[in-house]
C-alpha positions in Angstrom: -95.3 0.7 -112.6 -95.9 4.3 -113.4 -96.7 3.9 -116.7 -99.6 1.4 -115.7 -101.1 3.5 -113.4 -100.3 7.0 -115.2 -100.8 6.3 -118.9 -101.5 9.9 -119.2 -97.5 10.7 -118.7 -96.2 8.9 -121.6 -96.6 11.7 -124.6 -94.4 13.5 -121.8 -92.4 10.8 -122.0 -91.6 10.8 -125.7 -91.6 14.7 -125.2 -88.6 14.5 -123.0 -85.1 13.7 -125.0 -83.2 12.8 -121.9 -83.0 13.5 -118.0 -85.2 14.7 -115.0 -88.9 14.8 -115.1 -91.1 15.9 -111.8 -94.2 14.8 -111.6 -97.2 15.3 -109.0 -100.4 13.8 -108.6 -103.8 15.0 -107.0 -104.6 11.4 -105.3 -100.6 11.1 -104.4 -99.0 12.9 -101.6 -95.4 11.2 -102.8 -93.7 13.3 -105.6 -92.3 11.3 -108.6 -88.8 11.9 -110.4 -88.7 10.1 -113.5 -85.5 10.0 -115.0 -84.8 9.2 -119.0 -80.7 8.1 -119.4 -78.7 5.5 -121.1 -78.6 1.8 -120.1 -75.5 2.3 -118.5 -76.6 5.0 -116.3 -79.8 2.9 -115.1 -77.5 0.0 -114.3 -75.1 2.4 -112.0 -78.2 2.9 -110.0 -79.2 0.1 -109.9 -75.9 -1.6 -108.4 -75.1 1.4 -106.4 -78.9 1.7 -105.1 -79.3 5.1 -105.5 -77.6 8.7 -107.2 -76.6 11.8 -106.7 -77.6 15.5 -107.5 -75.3 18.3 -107.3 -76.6 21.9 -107.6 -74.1 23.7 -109.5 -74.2 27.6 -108.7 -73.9 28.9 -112.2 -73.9 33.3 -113.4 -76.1 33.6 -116.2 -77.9 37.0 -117.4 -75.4 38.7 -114.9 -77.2 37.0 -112.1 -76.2 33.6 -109.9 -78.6 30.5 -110.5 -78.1 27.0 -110.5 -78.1 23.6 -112.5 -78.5 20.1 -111.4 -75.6 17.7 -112.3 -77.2 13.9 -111.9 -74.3 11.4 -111.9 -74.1 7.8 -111.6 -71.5 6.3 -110.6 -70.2 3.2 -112.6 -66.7 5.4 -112.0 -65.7 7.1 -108.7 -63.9 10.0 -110.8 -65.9 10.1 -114.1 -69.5 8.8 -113.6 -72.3 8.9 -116.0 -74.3 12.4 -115.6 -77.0 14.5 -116.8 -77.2 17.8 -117.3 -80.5 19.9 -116.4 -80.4 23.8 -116.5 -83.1 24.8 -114.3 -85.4 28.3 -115.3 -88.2 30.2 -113.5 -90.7 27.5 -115.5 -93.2 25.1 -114.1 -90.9 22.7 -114.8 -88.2 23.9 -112.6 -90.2 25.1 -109.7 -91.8 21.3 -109.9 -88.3 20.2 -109.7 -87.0 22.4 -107.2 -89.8 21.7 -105.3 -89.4 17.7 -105.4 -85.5 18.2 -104.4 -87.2 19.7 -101.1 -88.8 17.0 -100.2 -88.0 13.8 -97.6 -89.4 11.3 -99.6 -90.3 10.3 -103.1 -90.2 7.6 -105.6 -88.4 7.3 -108.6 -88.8 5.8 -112.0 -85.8 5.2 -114.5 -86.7 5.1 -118.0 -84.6 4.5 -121.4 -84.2 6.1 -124.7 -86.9 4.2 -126.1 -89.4 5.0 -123.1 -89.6 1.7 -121.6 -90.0 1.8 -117.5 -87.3 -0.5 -116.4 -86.8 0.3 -112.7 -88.3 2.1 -109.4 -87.8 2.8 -106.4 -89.4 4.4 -103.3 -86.5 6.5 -101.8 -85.6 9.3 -99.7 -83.3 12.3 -100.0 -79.9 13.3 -97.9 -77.9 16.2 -98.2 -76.1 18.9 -96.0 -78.2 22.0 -94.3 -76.4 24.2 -96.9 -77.5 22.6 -99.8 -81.2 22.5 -98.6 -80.6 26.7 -98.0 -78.6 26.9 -101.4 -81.7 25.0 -103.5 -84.9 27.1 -101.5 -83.2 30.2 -101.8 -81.5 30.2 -105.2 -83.3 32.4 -108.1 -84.5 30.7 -111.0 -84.1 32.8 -114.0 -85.8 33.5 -117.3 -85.2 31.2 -120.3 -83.7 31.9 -123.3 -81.5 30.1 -125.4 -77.9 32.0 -124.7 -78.5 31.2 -121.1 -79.1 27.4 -121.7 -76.0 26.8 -123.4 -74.2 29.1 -121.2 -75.3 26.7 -118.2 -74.5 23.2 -119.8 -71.7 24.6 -120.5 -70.7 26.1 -116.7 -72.3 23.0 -115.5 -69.9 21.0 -117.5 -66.8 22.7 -116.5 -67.8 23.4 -112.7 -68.3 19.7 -112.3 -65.0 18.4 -114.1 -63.2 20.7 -111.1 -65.2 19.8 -108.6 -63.8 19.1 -105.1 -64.3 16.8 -102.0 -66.0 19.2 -100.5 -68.7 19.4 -103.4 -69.3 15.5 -103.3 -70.1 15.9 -99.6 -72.7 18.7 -100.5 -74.4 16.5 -103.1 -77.8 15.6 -102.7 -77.8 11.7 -102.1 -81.0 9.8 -103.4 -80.7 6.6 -101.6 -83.4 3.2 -102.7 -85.5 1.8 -100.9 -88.4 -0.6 -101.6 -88.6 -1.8 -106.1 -91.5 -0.8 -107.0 -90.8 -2.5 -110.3 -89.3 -6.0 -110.5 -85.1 -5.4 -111.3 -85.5 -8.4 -113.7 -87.8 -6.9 -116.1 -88.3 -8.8 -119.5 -90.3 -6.8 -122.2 -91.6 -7.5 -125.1 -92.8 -5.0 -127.7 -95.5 -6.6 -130.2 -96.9 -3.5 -131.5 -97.5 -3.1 -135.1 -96.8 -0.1 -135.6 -93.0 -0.1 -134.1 -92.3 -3.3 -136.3 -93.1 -2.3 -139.6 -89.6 -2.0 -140.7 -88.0 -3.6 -143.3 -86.7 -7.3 -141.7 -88.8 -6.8 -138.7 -89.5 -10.4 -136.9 -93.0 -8.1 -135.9 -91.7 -8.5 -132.6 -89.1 -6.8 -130.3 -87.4 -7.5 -127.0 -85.3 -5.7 -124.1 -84.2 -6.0 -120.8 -81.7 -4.4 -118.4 -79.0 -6.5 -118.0 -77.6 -7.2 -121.2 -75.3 -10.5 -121.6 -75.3 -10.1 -125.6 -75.7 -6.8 -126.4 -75.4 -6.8 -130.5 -79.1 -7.8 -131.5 -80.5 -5.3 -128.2 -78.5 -2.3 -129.5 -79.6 -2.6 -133.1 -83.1 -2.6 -132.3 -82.7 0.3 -130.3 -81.0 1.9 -132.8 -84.0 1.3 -135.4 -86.8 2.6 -132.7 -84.7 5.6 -132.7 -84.9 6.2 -136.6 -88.6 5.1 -136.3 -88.8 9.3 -135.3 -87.0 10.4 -137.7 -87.8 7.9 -141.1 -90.8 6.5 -142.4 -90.8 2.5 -141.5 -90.2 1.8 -145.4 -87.1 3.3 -145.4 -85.5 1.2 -142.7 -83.8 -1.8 -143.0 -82.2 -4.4 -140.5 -79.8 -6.7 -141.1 -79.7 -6.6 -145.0 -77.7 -9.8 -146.5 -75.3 -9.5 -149.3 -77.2 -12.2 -151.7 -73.5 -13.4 -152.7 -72.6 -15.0 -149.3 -75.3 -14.2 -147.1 -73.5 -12.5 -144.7 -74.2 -9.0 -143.2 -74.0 -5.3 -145.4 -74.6 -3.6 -142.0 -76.1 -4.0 -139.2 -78.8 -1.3 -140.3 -79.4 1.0 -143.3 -81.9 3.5 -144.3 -82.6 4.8 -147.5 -84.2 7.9 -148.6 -85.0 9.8 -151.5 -81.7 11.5 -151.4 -79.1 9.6 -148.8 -78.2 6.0 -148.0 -77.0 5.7 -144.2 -75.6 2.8 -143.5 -75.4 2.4 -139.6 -72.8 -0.4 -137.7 -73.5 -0.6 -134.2 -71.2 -1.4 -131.8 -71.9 -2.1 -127.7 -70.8 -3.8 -124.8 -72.4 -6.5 -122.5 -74.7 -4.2 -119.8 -73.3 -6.4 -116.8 -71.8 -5.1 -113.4 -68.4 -6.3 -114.9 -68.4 -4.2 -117.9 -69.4 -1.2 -116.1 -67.2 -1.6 -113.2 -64.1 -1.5 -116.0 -61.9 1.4 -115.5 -62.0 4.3 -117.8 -58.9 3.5 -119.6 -60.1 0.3 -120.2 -63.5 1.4 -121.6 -62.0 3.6 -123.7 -59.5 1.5 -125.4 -62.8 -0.6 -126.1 -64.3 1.9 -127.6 -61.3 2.5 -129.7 -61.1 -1.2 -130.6 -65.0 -0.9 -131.8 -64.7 1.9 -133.5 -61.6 0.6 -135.8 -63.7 -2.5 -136.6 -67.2 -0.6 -137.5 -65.0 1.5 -139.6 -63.5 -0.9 -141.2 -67.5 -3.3 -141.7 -68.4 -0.4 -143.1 -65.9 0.0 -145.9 -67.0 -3.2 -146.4 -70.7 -2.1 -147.1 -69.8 1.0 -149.3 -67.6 -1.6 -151.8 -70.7 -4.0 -151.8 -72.9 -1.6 -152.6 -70.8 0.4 -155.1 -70.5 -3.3 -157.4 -73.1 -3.3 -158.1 -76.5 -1.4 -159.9 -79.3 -1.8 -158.4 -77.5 -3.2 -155.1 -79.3 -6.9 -154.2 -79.7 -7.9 -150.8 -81.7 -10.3 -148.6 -83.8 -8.7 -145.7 -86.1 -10.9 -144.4 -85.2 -13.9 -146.2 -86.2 -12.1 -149.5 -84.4 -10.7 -151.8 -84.7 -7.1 -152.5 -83.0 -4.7 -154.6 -82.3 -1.1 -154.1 -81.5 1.8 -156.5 -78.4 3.4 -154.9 -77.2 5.6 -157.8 -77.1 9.4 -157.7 -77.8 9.0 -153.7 -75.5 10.7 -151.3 -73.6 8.0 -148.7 -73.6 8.8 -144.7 -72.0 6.6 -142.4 
């Protein structure tokens, strides 16, 4: 695993919020591409045993550049992508320079920075999108031309055309180098200090039940953002023990209360068509809206609000605090 033998990379890791990562070492003559995405995305790859890259042309500062669109492909229409403007930075040479390459292995990360898949693989694509990469400028950054290419990329790839599939650069899997079954458990203090926390935490890939998974996730996530005090998982209503929300956090001026809703991570799921996913998504989203009505009344009958998180009972001070949902 990457991470095993490159602990260094990891604050780059947690550096990068999502997408493509290049990475070359002096006792390695095999580039790495580690790529941070969603579950779903690493599950696409997974199946379909490899990815694609386009190389959007995009005009920016009055000039022609390009961006890298990575899809994956749990939809032959509307696949999972990432977005990755490239600039005349280290970052984007390395990357450019990686996408010229024969060979390379690849390493799939989540949100959370967990490895869960690699693969040594090699690279396809058309003479003309070898020429188009090499010879391409890469432009100054700035912030105007950032959001003008997500933006172009986004648009240029919901038109795109047969004939821009067939250009795509096709990163194709070959040997794991990481076992596809992965179980891992987190016992580090210091991401389980949360309120409710069993001091332990598990994941995996494939994802049969996905409600206690996602809401874990979901509290790593705010472990950035709030002080481990401030969270709380699974809080009780103390009158019939059942669930306020799935998580809330409260701070010295707001009380977020947070109902998550997913879907099993399994090659059936994905494989459902769009329409189908999205009136699932629909369905969710009614129901969370209407668990967390359900929260607000609880927590509005009562001064302080009592709940059981842990198998204590707690109470919190709710008045004068603004509500988020």
């Amino acid at each position: 695993m990457l991470t095993f033998l490159h602990p260094e990379v990891m604050p780059l890791l947690h550096d990068l919020p999502m997408g493509l990562l290049p990475l070359w070492f002096d006792d390695d003559d095999r580039p790495k591409l580690v790529i941070k995405a969603s579950k779903e995305a690493l599950l696409a790859a997974k199946l379909n045993r490899g990815f694609k890259i386009y190389a959007a042309p995009i005009v920016t500062q009055n000039n022609q550049t390009m961006g890298l669109v990575t899809a994956f492909f749990d939809d032959e229409d509307e696949p999972l992508v990432a977005f990755t403007p490239m600039f005349a930075e280290p970052s984007g040479h390395d990357l450019r320079r990686v996408l010229l390459c024969s060979n390379l292995d690849v390493h799939f990360f989540d949100e959370n920075n967990r490895e869960l898949l690699g693969y040594a693989a090699h690279i396809q694509y058309l003479s003309s999108t070898r020429d188009f990469i090499e010879q391409t400028a890469l432009l100054s950054y700035d912030k105007a031309s950032a959001r003008a290419s997500l933006d172009q990329m986004a648009h240029w790839f919901s038109l795109r055309t047969s004939q821009d599939d067939s250009a795509a650069i096709s990163v194709i899997f070959g040997a794991n180098l990481v076992p596809e079954d992965l179980f891992i458990q987190d016992i580090r203090p210091e991401n389980h200090s949360y309120q409710g926390s069993q001091s332990f935490s598990f994941s995996e890939l494939v994802r049969q039940e996905p409600g206690p998974f996602q809401e874990r996730d979901i509290v790593q996530l705010l472990h950035r953002v709030f002080p481990p005090e401030e969270i709380y998982l699974g809080p009780l209503r103390v009158t019939d023990r059942e669930e306020i929300t799935d998580v809330l956090v409260v701070t010295g001026s707001h009380a977020l209360f947070i109902q998550a809703k997913d879907s099993p991570n399994t090659e059936r799921v994905l494989r459902n068509s769009i329409s189908r996913k999205k009136a699932t998504a629909k369905k969710s989203l009614t129901k969370a809206v209407d668990q967390v009505r359900g929260a607000l009344r609880y927590a509005k009958s009562m001064a302080p609000m009592k709940m059981i998180v842990g198998g204590k009972e707690t109470e919190l001070m709710l008045d004068g605090l603004n509500y988020a949902l």
